[in-house]
MIROTI-547764 format. One record per residue (C-alpha): x negated, z, y; residue in one letter; residue number from 1. Coordinates in Angstrom, 2 decimals, always signed. Layout:
N
> X | Z | Y | a | NUM
...
END
This chain:
351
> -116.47 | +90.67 | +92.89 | x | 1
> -112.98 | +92.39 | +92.29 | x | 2
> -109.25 | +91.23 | +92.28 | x | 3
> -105.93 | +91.87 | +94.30 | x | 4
> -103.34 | +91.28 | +92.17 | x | 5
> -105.48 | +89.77 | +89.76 | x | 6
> -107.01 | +87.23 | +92.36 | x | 7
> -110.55 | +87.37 | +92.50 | x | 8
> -112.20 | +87.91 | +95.97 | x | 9
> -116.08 | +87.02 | +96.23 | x | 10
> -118.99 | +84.87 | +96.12 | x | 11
> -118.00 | +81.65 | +94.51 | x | 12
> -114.55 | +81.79 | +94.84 | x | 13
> -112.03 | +80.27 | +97.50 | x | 14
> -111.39 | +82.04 | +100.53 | x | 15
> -109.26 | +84.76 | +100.26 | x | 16
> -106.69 | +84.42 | +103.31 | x | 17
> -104.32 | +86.69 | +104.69 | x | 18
> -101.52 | +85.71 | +107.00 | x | 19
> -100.91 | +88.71 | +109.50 | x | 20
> -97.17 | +88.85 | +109.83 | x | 21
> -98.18 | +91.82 | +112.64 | x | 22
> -94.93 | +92.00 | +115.32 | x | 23
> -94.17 | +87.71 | +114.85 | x | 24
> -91.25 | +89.17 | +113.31 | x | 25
> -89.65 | +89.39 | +116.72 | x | 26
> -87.31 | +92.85 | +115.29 | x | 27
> -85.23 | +89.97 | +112.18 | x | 28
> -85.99 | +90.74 | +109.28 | x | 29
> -84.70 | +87.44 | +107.93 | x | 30
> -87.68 | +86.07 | +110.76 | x | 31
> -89.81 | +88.35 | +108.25 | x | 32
> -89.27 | +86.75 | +104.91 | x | 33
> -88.90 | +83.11 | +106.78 | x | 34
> -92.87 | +83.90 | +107.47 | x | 35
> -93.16 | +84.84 | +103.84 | x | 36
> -92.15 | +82.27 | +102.82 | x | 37
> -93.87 | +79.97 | +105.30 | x | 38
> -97.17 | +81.90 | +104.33 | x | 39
> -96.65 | +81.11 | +100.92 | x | 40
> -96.24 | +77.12 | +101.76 | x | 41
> -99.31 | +76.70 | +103.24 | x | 42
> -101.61 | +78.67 | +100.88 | x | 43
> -101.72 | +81.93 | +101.88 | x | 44
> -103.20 | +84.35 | +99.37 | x | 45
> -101.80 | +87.49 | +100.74 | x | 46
> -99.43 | +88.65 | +103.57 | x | 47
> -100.14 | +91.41 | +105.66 | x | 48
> -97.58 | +93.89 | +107.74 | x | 49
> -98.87 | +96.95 | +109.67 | x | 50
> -97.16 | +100.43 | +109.05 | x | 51
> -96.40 | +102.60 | +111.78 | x | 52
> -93.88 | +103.52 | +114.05 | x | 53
> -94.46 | +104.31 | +117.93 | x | 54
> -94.76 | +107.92 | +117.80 | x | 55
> -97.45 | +107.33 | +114.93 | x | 56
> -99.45 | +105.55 | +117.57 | x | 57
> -98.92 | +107.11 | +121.19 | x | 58
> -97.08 | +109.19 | +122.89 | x | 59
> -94.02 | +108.22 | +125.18 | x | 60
> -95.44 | +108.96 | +128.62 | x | 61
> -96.59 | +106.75 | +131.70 | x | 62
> -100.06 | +108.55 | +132.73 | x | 63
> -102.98 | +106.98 | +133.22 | x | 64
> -104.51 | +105.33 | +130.28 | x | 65
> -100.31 | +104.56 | +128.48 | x | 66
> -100.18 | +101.33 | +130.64 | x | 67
> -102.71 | +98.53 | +130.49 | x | 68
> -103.72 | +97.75 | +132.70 | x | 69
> -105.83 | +94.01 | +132.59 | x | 70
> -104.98 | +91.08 | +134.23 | x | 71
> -106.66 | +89.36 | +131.34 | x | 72
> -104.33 | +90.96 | +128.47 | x | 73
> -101.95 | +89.41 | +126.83 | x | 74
> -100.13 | +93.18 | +127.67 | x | 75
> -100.70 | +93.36 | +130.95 | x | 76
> -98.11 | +96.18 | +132.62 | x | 77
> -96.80 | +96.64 | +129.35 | x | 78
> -96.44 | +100.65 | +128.38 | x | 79
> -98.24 | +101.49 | +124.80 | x | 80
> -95.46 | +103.31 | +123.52 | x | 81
> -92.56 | +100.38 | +124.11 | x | 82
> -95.03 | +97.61 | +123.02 | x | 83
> -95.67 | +99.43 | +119.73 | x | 84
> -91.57 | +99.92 | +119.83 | x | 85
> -91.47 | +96.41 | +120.24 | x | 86
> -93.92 | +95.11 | +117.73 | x | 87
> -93.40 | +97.64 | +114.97 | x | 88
> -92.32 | +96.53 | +111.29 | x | 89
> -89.30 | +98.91 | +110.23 | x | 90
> -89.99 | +100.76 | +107.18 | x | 91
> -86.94 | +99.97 | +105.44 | x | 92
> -88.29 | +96.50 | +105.58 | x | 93
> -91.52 | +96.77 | +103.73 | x | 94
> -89.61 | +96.95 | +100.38 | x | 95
> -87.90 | +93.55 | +100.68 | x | 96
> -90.77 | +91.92 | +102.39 | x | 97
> -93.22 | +93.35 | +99.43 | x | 98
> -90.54 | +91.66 | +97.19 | x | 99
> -89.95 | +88.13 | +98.97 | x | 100
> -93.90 | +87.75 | +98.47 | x | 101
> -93.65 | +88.58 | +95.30 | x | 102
> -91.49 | +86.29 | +94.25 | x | 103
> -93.50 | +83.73 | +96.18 | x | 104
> -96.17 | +84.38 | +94.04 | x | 105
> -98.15 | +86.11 | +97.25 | x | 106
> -100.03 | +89.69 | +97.86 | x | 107
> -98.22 | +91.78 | +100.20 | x | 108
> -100.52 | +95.03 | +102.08 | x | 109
> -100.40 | +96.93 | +105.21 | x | 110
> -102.32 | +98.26 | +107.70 | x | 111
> -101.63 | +102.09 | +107.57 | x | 112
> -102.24 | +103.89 | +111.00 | x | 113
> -101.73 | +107.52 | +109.89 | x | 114
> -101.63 | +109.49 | +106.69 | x | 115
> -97.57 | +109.07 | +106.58 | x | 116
> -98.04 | +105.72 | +106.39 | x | 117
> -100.53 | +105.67 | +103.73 | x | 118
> -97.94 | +107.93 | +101.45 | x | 119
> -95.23 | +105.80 | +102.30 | x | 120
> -97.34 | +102.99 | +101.13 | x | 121
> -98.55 | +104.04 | +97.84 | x | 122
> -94.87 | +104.57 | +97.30 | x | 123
> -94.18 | +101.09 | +97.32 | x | 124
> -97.25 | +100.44 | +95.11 | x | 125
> -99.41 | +98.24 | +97.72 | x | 126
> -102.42 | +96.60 | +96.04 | x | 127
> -105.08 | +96.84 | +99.01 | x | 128
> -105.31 | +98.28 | +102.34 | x | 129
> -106.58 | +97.12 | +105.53 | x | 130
> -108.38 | +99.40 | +108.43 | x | 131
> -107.53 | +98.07 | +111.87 | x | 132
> -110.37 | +97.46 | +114.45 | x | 133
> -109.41 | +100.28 | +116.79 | x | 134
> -108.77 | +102.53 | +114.03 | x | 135
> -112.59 | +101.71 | +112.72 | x | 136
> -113.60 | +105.09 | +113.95 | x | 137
> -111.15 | +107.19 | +112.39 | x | 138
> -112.64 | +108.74 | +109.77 | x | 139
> -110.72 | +110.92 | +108.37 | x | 140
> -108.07 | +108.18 | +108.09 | x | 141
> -110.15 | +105.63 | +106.12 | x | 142
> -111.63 | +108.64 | +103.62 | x | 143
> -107.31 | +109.24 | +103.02 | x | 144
> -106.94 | +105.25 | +102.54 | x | 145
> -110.12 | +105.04 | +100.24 | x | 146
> -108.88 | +108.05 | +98.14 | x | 147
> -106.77 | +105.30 | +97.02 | x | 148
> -108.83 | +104.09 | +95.14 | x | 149
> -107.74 | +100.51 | +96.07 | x | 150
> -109.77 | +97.70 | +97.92 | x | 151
> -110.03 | +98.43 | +101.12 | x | 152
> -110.56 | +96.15 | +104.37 | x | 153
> -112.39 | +97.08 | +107.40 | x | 154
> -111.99 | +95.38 | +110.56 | x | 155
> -115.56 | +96.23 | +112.79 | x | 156
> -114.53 | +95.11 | +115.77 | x | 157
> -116.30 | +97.04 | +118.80 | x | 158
> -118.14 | +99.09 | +115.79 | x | 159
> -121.62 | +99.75 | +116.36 | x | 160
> -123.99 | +99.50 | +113.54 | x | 161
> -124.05 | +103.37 | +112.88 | x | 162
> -119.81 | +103.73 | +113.27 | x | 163
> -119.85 | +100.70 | +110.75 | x | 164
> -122.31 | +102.52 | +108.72 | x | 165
> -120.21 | +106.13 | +109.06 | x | 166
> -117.24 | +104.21 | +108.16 | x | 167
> -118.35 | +102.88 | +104.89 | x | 168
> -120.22 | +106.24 | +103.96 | x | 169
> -116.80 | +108.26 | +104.32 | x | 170
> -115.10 | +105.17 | +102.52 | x | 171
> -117.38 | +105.40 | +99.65 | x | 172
> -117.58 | +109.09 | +100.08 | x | 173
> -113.76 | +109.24 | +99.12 | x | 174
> -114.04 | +107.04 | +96.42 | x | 175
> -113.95 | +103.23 | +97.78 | x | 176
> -115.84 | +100.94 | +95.44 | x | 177
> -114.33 | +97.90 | +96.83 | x | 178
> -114.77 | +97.20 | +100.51 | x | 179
> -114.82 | +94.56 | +102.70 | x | 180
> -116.14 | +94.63 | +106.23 | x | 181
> -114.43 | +91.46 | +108.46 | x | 182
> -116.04 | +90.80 | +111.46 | x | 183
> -113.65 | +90.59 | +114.02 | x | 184
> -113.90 | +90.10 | +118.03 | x | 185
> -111.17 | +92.77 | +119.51 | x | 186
> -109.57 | +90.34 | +122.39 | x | 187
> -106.59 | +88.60 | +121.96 | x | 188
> -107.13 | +85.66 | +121.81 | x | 189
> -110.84 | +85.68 | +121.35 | x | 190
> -113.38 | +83.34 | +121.87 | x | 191
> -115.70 | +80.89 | +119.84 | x | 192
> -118.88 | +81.91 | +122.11 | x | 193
> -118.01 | +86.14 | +121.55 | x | 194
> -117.48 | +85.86 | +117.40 | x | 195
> -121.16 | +85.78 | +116.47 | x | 196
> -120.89 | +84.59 | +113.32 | x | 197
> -124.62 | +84.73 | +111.89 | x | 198
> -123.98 | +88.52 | +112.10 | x | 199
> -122.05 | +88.38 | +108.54 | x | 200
> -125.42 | +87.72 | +106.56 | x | 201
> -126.86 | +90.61 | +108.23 | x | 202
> -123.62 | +92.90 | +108.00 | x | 203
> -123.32 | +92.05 | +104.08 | x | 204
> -127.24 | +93.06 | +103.52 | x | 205
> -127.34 | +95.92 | +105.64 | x | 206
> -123.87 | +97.66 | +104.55 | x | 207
> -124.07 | +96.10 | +100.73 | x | 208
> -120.47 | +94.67 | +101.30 | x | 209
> -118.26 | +91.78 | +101.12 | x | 210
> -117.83 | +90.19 | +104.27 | x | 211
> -115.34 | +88.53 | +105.78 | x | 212
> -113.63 | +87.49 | +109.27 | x | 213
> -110.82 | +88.74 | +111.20 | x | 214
> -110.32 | +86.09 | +113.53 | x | 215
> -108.54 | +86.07 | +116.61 | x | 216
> -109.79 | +82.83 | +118.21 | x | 217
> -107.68 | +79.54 | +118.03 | x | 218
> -107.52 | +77.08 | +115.59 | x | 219
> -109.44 | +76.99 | +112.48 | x | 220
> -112.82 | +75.87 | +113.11 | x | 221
> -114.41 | +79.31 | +113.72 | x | 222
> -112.86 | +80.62 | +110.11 | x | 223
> -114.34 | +77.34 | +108.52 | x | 224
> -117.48 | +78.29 | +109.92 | x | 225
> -117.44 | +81.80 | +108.37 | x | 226
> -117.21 | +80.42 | +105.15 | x | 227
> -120.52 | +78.96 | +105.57 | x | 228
> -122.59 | +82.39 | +106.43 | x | 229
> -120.61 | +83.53 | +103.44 | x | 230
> -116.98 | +84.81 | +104.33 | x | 231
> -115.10 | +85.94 | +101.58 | x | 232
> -111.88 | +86.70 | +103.20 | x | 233
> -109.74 | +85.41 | +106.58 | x | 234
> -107.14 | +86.94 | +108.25 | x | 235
> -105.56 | +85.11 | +110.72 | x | 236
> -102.03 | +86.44 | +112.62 | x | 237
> -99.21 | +83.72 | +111.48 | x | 238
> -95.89 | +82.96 | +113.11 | x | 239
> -93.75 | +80.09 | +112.71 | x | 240
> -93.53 | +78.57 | +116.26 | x | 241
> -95.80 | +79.81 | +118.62 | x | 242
> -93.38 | +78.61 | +121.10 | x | 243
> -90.50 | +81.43 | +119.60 | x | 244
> -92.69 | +83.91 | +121.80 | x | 245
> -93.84 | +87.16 | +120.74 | x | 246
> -96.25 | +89.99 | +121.12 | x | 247
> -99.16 | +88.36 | +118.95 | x | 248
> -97.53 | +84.58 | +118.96 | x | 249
> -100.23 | +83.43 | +121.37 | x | 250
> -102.85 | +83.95 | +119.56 | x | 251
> -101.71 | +83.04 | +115.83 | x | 252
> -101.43 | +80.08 | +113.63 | x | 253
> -98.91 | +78.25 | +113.13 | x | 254
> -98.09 | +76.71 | +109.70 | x | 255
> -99.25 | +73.75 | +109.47 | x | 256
> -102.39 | +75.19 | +111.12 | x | 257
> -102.58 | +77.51 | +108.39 | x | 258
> -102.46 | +74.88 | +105.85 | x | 259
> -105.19 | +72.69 | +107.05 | x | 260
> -107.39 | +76.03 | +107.29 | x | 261
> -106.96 | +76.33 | +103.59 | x | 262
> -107.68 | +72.86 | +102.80 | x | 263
> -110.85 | +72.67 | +105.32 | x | 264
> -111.96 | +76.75 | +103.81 | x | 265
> -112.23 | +75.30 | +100.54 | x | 266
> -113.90 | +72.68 | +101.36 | x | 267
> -116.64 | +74.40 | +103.08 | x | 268
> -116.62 | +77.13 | +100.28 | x | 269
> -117.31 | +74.24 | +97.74 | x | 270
> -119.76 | +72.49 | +100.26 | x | 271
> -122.06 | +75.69 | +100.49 | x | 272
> -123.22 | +75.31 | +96.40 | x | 273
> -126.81 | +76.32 | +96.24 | x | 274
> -129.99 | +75.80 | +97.18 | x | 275
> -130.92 | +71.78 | +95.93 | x | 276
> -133.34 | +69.52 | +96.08 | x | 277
> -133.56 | +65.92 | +94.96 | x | 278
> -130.30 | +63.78 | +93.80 | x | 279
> -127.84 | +65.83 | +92.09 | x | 280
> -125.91 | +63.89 | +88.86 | x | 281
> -123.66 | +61.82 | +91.23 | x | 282
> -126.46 | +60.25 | +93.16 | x | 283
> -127.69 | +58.94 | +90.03 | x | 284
> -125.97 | +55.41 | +90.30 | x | 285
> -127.21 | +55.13 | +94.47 | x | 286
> -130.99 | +55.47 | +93.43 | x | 287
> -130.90 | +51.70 | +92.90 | x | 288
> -130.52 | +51.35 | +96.71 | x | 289
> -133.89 | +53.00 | +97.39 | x | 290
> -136.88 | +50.64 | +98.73 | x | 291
> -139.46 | +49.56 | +96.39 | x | 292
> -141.76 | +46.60 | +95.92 | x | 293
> -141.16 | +43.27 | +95.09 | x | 294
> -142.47 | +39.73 | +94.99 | x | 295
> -141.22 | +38.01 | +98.38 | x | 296
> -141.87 | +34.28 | +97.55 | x | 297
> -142.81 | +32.20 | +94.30 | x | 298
> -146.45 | +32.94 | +93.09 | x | 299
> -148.69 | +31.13 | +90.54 | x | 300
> -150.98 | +32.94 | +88.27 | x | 301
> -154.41 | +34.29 | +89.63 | x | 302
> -152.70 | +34.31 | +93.28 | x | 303
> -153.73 | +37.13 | +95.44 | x | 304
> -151.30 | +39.82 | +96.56 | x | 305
> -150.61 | +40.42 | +100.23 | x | 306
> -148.14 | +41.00 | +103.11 | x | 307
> -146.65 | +37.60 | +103.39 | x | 308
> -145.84 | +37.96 | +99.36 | x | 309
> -145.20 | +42.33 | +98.61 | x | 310
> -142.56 | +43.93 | +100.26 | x | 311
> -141.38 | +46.88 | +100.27 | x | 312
> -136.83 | +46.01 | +100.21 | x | 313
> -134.17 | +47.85 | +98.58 | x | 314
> -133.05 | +47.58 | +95.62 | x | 315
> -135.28 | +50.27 | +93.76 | x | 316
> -136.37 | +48.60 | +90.46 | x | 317
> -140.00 | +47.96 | +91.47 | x | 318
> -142.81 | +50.23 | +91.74 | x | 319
> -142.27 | +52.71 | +94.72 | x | 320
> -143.87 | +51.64 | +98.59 | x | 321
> -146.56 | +54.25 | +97.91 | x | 322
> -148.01 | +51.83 | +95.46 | x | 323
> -148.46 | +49.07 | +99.01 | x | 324
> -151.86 | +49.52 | +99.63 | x | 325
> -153.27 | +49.88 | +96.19 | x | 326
> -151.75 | +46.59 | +95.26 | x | 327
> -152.69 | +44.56 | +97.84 | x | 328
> -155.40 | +41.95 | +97.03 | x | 329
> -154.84 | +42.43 | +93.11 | x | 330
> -154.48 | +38.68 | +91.59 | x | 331
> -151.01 | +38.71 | +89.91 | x | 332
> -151.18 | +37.22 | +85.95 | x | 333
> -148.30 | +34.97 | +85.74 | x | 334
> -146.41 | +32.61 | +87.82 | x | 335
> -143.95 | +34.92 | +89.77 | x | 336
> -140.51 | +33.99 | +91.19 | x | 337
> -139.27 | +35.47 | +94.17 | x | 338
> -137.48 | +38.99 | +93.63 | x | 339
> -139.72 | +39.71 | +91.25 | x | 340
> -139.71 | +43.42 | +90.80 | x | 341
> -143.57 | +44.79 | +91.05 | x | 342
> -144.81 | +46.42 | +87.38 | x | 343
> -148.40 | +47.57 | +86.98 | x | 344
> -147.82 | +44.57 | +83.89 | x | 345
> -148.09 | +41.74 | +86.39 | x | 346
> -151.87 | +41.55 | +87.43 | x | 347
> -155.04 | +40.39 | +85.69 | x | 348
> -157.23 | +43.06 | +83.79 | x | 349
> -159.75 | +44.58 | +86.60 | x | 350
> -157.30 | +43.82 | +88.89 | x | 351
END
């Protein structure tokens, strides 16, 4: 268990959820603190931005590898260095972003892509950090983020076992005492059938982490499902209107999407309780509707008990249906209306 911001994030508590502003910002900055403010409304915890500028990430140049080249990307065609041009938060925006979600009572962190970043960023006096999945690999860059001494977030995405396990060795290495692996699927959008949720139990015991998702799928039904194999954070990219286009819009949530993930996360996160067995307090009053035995038609005293006058009906104040066959051919010691509930104090001595 730790905090952000004084929010506690861990076992037991609500899902802590992260809007990813990412490029939705479409280059306003009033677009920015509109999804601030959105984020806020439908129960974000924390927004994120990601810090870098297109030199940070690439270099300007056409070869081979610069362009994607997929017919199944979102980016198909598109050069790295003017998507990341494209998509990139300004700097000079961070500051009133951080303070919009502030005000709106919200976390604001980055995603820092470089060591630059990660100065500029403890400049503004960020409260977490979060480790892209392609950047999962890059050592040296999450031992200069965990030097922080902040939480950090990990995104695994394509991470084997041993990268996640070098990853959280240098974080810890550099001082990181709060991390949080999310499992994540690195296509855009992903699918249901490639997230491979029942990997987060294993992740959390193998790594000794918090685990959480970084979902890219649509909808909310594969974050709800996280927080039953014990998710303790969700990030999910957020835009207003999917439909206002976008590098990322296709693939994130829109408001009211956003807010119906919190309600349906906290449900789930409440659902999950413990290990139980047997009624629990509010049951109490519905044991009445359980089966158990009871006279079935009028009986005079010294009659004999059988089927045609022992049943086994709801409600539950007679003796349980175990109990059938051991009563059967007792002789009963009073006369006996029907719905009679069967006692051990209505046959003869001897039975």
């Amino acid at each position: 268990m730790f905090a952000i911001d004084g929010k506690k994030v861990g076992s037991g508590q609500p899902p802590y959820l992260i809007a990813e502003m990412s490029g939705n910002h479409n280059q306003s900055l009033d677009r920015a603190l509109a999804i601030v403010d959105a984020a806020a409304d439908a129960g974000a915890d924390a927004i994120k931005l990601q810090t870098y500028t297109a030199d940070t990430m690439t270099l300007n140049v056409r070869a081979p590898g610069f362009v994607i080249e997929d017919a199944n990307s979102l980016w198909n065609g598109r050069q790295l260095y003017e998507l990341y041009d494209e998509a990139h938060t300004p700097w000079d925006w961070h500051a009133p972003i951080m303070a919009r979600a502030r005000a709106r009572g919200l976390s604001c962190f980055s995603t820092p892509f470089d060591d630059s970043a990660v100065e500029f960023l403890e400049g503004l006096g960020v409260p977490a950090y979060k480790i892209a999945s392609f950047e999962a690999t890059d050592l040296p860059l999450i031992a200069r983020v965990a030097a922080t001494g902040k939480p950090l977030l990990i995104s695994t995405g394509m991470a084997s076992i041993a990268e996640i396990g070098q990853a959280v060795d240098a974080a810890r290495a550099a001082g990181a005492e709060h991390i949080v692996l999310l499992k994540c699927t690195s296509t855009y959008p992903a699918t249901p059938a490639n997230t491979n949720l029942a990997t987060i139990p294993n992740m959390r015991s193998t790594f000794g982490c918090q685990v959480g998702l970084s979902d890219h799928t649509m909808g909310c039904g594969v974050a709800v499902a996280s927080v039953a194999f014990g998710a303790t954070v969700i990030e999910k990219h957020f835009t207003l209107s999917r439909a206002d286009g976008g590098v990322d819009s296709a693939f994130s949530m829109e408001p009211a999407e956003f807010g119906l993930m919190r309600t349906e996360c906290d449900r789930a996160a409440e659902a999950v309780g413990a290990v139980h067995y047997g009624g629990t307090c509010a049951e109490d009053e519905s044991r009445q509707f359980r089966r158990s035995l009871y006279i079935a038609r009028d009986m005079k005293a010294g009659e004999t008990l059988t089927l045609d006058n022992l049943r086994a009906i709801r409600p539950g104040f007679g003796l349980p249906p175990a109990m059938l066959k051991s009563m059967l051919g007792r002789r009963v010691a009073r006369d006996l209306a029907i719905g009679t509930p069967a006692s051990w104090d209505i046959f003869l001595p001897g039975g």
